[in-house]
NUGUMI-305573 format. One line per field, with one value per residue: residue number from 1; residue in three letters; chain; x, y, z of N, C-alpha, C in turn. Coordinates in nm, 2 decimals. Example, Ala and Ser with C-alpha at 12.3 -4.5 7.8 and 13.67 -1.06 7.14 Angstrom:
residues 2
nr: c(1 2) $
rest: c(ala ser) $
kette: c(A A) $
n_px: c(1.32 1.28) $
n_py: c(-0.57 -0.22) $
n_pz: c(0.78 0.71) $
ca_px: c(1.23 1.37) $
ca_py: c(-0.45 -0.11) $
ca_pz: c(0.78 0.71) $
c_px: c(1.32 1.29) $
c_py: c(-0.33 0.00) $
c_pz: c(0.78 0.79) $
//
This chain:
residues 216
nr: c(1 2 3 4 5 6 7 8 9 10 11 12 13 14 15 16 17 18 19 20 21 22 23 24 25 26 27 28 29 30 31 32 33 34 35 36 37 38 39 40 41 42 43 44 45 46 47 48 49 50 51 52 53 54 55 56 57 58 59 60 61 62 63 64 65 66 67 68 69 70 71 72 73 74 75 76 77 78 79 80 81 82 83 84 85 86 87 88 89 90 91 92 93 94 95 96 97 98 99 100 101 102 103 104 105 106 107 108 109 110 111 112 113 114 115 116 117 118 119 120 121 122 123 124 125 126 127 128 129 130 131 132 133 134 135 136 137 138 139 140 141 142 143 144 145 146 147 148 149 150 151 152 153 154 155 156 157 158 159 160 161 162 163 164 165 166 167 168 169 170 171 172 173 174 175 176 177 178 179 180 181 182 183 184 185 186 187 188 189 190 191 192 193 194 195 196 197 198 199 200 201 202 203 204 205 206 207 208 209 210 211 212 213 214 215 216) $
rest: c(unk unk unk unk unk unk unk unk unk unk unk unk unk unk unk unk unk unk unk unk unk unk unk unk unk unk unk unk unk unk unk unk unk unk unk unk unk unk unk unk unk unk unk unk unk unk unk unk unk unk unk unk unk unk unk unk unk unk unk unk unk unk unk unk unk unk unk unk unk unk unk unk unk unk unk unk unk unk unk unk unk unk unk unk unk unk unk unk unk unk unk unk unk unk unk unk unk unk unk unk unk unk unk unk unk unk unk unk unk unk unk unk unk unk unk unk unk unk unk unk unk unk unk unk unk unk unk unk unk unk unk unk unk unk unk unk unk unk unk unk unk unk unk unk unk unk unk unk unk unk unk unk unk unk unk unk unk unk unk unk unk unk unk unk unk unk unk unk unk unk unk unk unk unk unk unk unk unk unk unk unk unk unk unk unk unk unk unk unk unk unk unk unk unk unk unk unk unk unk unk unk unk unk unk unk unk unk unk unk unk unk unk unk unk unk unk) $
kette: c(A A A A A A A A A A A A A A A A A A A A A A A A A A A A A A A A A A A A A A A A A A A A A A A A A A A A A A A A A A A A A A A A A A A A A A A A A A A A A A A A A A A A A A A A A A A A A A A A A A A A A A A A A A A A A A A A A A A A A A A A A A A A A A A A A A A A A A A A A A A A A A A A A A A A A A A A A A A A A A A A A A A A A A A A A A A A A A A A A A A A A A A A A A A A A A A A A A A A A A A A A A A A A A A A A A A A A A A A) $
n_px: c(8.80 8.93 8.90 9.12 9.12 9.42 9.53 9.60 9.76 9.97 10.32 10.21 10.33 10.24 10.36 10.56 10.40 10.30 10.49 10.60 10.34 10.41 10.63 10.51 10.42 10.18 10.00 10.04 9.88 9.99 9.86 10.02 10.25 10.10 10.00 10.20 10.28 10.09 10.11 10.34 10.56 10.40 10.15 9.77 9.73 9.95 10.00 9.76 9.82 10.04 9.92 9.73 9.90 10.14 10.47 10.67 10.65 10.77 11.04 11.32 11.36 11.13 10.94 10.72 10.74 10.72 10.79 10.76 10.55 10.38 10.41 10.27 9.98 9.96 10.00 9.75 9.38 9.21 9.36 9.45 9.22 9.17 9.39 9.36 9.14 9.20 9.38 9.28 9.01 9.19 9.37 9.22 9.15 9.36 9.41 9.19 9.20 9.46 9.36 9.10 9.33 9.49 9.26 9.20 9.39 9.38 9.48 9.44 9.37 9.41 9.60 9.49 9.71 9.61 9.59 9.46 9.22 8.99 8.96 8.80 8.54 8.46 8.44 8.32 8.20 8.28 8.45 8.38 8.34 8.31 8.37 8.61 8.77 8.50 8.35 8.47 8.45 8.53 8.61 8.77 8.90 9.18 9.39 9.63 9.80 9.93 10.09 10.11 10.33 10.53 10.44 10.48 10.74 10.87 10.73 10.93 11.17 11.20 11.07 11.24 11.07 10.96 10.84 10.58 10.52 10.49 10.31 10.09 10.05 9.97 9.72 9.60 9.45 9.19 9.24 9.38 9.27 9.03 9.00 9.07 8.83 8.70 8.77 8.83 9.04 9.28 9.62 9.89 10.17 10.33 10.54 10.83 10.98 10.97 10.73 10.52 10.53 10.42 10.20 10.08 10.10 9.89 9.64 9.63 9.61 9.34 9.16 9.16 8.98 8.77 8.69 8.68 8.81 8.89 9.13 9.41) $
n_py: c(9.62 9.77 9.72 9.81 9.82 9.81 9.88 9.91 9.95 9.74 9.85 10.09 10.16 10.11 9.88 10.02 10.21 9.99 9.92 10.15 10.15 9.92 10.01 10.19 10.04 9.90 9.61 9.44 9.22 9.07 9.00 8.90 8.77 8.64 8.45 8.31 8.12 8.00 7.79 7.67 7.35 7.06 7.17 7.19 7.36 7.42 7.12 7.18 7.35 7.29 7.03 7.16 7.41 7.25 7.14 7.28 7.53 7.52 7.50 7.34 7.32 7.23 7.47 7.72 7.85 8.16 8.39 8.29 8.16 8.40 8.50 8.35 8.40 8.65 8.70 8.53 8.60 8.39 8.23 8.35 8.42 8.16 8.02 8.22 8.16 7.89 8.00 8.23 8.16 8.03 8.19 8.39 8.29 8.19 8.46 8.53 8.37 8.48 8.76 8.70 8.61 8.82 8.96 8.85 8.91 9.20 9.44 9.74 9.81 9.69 9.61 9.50 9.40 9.44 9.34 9.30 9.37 9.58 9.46 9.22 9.30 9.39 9.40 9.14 8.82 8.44 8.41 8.54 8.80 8.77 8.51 8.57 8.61 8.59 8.71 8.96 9.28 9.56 9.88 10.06 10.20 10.22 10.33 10.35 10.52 10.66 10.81 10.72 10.68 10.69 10.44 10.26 10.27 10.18 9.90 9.78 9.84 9.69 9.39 9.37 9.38 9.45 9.68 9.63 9.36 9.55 9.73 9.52 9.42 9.58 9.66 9.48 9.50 9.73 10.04 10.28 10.53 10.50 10.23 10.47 10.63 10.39 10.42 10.52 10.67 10.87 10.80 10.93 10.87 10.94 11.10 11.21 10.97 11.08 11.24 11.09 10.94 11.12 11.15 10.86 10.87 11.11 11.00 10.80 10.89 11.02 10.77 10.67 10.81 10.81 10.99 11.09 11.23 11.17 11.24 11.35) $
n_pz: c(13.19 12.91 12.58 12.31 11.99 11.72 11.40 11.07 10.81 10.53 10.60 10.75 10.97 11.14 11.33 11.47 11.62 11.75 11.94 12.07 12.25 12.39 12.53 12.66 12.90 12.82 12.77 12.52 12.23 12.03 11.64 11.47 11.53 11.66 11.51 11.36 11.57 11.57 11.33 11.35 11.35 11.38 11.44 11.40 11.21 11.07 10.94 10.77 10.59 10.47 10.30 10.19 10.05 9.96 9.96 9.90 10.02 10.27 10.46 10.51 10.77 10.85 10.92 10.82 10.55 10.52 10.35 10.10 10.07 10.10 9.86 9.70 9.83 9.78 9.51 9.40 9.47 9.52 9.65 9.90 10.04 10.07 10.26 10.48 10.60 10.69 10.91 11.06 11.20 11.41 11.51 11.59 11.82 11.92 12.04 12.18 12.40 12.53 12.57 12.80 13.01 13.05 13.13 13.36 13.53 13.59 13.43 13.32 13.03 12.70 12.42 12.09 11.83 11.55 11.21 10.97 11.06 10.98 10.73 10.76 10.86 10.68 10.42 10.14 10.08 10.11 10.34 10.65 10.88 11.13 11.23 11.27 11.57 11.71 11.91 12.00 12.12 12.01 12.27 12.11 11.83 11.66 11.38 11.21 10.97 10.65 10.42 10.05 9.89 10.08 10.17 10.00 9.93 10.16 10.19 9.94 10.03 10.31 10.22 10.01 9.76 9.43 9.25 9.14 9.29 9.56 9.51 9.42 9.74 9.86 9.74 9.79 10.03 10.19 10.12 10.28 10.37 10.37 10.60 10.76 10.77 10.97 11.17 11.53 11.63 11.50 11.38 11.23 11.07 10.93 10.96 11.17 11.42 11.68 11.61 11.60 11.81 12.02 11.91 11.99 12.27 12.32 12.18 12.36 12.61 12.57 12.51 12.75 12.86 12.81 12.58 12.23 11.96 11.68 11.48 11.54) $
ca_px: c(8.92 8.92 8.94 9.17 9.19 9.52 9.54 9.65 9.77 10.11 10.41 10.17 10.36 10.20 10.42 10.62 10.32 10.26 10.64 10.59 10.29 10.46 10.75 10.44 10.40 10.02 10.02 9.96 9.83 10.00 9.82 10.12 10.28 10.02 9.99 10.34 10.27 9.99 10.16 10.45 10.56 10.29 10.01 9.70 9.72 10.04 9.92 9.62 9.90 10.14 9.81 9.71 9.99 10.24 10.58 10.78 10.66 10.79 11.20 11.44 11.36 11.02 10.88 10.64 10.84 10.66 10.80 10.75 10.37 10.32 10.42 10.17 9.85 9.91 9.95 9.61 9.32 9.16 9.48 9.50 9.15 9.18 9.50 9.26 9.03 9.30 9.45 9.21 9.00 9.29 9.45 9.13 9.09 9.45 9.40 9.10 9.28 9.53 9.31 9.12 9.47 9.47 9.11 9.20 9.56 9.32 9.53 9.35 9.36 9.50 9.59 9.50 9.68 9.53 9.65 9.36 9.12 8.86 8.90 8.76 8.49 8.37 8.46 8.21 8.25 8.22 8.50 8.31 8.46 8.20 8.44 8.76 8.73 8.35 8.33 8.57 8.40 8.67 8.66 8.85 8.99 9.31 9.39 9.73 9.82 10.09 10.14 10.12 10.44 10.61 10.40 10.52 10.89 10.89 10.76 11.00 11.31 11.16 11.07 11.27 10.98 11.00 10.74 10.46 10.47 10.49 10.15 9.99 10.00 9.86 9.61 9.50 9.40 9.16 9.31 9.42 9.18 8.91 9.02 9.04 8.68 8.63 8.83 8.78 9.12 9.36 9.77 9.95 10.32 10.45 10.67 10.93 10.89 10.90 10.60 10.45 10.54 10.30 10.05 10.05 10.03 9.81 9.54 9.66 9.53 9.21 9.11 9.16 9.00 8.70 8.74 8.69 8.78 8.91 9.21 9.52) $
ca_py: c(9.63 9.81 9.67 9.87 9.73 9.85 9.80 10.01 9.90 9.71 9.92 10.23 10.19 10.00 9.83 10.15 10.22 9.88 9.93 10.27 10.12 9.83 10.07 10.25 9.92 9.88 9.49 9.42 9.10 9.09 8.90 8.83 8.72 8.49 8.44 8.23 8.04 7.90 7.76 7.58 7.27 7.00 7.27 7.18 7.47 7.39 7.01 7.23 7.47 7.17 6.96 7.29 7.47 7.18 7.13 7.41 7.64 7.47 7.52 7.23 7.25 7.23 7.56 7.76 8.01 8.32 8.44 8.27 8.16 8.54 8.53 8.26 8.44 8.78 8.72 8.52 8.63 8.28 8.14 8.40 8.36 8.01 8.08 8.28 8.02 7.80 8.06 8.33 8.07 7.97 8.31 8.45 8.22 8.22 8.58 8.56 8.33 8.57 8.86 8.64 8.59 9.00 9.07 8.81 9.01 9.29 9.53 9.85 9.83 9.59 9.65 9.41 9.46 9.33 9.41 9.30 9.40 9.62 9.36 9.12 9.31 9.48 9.29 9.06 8.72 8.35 8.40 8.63 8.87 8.66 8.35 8.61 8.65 8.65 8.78 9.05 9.44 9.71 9.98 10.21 10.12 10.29 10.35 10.39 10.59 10.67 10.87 10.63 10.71 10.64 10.28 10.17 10.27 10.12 9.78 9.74 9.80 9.61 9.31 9.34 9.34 9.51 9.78 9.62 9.33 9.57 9.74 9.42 9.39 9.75 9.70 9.35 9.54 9.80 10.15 10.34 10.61 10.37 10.26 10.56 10.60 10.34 10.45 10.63 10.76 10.80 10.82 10.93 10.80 11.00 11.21 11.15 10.89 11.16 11.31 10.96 10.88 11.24 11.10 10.78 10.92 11.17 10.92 10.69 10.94 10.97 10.63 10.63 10.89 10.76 11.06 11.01 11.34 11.15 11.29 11.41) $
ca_pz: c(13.11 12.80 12.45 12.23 11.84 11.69 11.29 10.95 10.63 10.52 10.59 10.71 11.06 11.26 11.43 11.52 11.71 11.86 12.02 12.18 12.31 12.46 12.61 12.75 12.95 12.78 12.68 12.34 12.18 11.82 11.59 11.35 11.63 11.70 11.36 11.36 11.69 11.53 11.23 11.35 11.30 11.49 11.51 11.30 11.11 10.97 10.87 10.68 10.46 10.39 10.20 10.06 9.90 9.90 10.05 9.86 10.09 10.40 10.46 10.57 10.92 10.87 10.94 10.71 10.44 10.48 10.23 9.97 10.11 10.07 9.70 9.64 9.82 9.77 9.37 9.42 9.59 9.59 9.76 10.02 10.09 10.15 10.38 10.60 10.66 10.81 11.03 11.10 11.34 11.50 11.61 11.73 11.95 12.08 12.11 12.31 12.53 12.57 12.59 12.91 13.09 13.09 13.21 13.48 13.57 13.64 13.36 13.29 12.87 12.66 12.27 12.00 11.73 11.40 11.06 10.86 11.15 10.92 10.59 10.78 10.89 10.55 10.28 10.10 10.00 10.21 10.46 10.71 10.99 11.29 11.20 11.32 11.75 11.72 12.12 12.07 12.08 12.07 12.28 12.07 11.75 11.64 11.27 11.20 10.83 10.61 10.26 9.96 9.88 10.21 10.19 9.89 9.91 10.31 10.14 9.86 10.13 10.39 10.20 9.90 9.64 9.33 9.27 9.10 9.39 9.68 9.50 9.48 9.84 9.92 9.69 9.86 10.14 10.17 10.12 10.45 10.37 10.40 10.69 10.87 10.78 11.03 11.35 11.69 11.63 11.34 11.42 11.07 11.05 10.76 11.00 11.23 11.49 11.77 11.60 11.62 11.96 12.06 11.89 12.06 12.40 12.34 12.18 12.45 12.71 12.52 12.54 12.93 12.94 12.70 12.47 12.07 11.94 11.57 11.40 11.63) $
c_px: c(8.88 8.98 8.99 9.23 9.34 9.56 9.57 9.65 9.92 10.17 10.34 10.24 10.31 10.22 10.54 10.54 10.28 10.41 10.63 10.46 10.35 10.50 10.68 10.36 10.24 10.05 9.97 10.01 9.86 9.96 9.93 10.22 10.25 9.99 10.14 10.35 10.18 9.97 10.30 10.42 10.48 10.16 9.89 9.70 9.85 10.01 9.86 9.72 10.01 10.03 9.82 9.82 10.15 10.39 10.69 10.73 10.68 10.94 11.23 11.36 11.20 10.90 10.83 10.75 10.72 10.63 10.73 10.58 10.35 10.32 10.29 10.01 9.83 9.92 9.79 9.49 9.26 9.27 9.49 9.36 9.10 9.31 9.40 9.20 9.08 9.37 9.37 9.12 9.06 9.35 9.35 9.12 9.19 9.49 9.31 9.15 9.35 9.47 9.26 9.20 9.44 9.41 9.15 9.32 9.47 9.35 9.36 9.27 9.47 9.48 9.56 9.55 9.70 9.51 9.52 9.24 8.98 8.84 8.78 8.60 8.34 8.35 8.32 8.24 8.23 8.33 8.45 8.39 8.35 8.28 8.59 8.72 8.57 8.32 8.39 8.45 8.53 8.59 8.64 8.91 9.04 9.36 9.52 9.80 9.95 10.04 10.18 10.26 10.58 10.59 10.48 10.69 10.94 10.90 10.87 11.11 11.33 11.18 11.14 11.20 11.04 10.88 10.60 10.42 10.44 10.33 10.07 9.94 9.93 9.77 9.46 9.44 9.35 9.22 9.32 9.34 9.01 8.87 9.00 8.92 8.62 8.69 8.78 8.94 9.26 9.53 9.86 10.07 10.38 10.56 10.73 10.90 10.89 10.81 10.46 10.42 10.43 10.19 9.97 10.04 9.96 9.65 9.51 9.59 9.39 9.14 9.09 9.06 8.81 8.66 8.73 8.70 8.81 9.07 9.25 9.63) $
c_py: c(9.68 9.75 9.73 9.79 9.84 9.81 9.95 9.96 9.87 9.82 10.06 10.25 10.15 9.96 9.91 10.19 10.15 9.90 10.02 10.22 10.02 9.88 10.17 10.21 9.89 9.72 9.49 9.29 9.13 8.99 8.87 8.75 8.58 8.42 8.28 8.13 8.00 7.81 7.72 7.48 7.19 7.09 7.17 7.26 7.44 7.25 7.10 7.29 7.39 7.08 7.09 7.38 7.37 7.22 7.25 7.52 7.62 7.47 7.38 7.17 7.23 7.35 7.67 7.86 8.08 8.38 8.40 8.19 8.31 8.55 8.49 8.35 8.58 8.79 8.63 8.52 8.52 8.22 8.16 8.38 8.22 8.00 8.16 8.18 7.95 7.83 8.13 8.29 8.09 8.08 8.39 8.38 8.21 8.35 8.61 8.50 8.44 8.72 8.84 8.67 8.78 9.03 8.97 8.86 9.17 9.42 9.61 9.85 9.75 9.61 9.49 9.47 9.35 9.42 9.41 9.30 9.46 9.53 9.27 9.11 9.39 9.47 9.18 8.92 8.59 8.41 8.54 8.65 8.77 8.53 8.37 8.68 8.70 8.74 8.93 9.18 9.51 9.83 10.07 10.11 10.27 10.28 10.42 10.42 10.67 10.75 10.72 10.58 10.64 10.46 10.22 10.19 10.19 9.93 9.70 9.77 9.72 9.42 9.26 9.29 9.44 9.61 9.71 9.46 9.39 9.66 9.65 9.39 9.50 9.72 9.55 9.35 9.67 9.93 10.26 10.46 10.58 10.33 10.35 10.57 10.51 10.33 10.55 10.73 10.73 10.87 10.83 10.95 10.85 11.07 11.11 11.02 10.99 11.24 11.20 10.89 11.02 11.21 10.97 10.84 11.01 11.07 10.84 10.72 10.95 10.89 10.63 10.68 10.91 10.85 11.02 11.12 11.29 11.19 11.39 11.50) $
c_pz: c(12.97 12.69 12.34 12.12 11.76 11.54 11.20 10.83 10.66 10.49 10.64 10.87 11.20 11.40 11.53 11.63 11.84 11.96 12.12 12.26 12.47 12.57 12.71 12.87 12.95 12.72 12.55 12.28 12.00 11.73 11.49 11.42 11.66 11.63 11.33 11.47 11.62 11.42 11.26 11.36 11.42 11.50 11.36 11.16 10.98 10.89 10.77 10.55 10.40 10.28 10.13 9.96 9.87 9.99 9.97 9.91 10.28 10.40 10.54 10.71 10.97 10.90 10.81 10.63 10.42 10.40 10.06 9.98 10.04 9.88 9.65 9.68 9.73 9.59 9.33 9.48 9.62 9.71 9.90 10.10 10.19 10.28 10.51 10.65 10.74 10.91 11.07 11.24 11.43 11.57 11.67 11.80 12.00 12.17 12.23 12.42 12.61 12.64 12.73 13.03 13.11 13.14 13.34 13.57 13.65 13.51 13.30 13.12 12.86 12.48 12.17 11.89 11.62 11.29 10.99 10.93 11.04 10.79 10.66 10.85 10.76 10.42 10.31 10.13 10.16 10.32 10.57 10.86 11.16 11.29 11.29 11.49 11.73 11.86 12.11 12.00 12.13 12.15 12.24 11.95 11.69 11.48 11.22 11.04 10.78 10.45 10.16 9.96 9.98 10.25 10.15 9.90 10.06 10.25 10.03 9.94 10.24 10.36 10.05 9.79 9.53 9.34 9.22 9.18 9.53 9.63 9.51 9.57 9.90 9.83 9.75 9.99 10.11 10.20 10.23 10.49 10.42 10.52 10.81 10.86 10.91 11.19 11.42 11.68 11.57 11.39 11.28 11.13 10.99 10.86 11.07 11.39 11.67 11.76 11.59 11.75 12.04 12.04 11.96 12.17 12.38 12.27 12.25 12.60 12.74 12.56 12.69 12.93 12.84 12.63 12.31 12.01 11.76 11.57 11.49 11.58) $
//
């Protein structure tokens, strides 16, 4: 079974990608997904973010506010750091479960996709990328890119920031150029999504087809 990583930058499209994948009946393992299962109310994880940032980031019924978590890391990088620590463990490992369940199904290829996939592999500092799915080798990793421009005006309609929070969060990730630097094959988003949906199956064929030509 083939291990295809699936990652980009906030708002570079991503998840547009991960969809057509889906609809191309290829499974895919979303870590933000898994990300929110692993942080509901009873999980350990959540216990860990209720001590640590306090109950004004927990809503009524109990369940994490996202939102306003996000505020708190992404304007500090110690905070969000520490945020890692307590989830990053925890969703590799329900990924690799998941991932498992797949190679035992027999499925041909299976997509991970993981947003902060190359941070966590190249960046400095104590929280180390061997701590996030230590087991997992990609494959193929997939590098999905966008025009600055098209980032930043995506995240301030999407999540209703203002402009000088929806830079902070592109800039708390390493820059999509960067990025591509470190893929087998890079899918740019700026156009329309039927010029997006070509690119995923034609990289998609690739991969079968264990192919790495780069840039489609």
């Amino acid at each position: 079974m083939k291990v295809v990583v699936l990652t980009g930058g906030i708002a570079s499209g991503k998840s547009a990608v991960s969809a057509i994948l889906a609809r191309m009946g290829v499974p895919v393992i979303d870590a933000d997904r898994v990300a929110r299962e692993v942080v509901e109310p009873g999980r350990e994880a959540h216990r860990e973010i209720l001590e640590t940032f306090g109950r004004e980031v927990v809503r009524e019924d109990g369940t994490i506010d996202r939102e306003r978590l996000g505020r708190i890391v992404f304007a500090q990088s110690e905070r969000r750091k520490t945020l890692e620590r307590i989830t990053h463990p925890r969703i590799g490992a329900r990924m690799a479960e998941l991932l498992t369940a797949h190679a035992a199904g027999g499925v041909p290829a299976v997509v991970l996709d993981i947003p902060l996939y190359i941070e966590t592999r190249v960046q400095a500092g104590p929280f180390e990328s061997r701590r996030f799915a230590p087991d997992l080798v990609a494959d193929a990793v997939i590098v999905v890119v966008t025009d600055e421009g098209t980032q930043l005006g995506r995240i301030m309609a999407r999540d209703g920031l203002s402009r000088e929070e929806a830079l902070a969060r592109i800039k708390s990730q390493i820059p999509l150029s960067e990025k591509a630097a470190h893929a087998d094959h890079v899918i740019n988003n700026s156009g329309t999504l039927e010029e997006t949906e070509r690119q995923v199956r034609e990289v998609w064929g690739l991969i079968l087809k264990n192919t790495k030509p780069g840039n489609v």
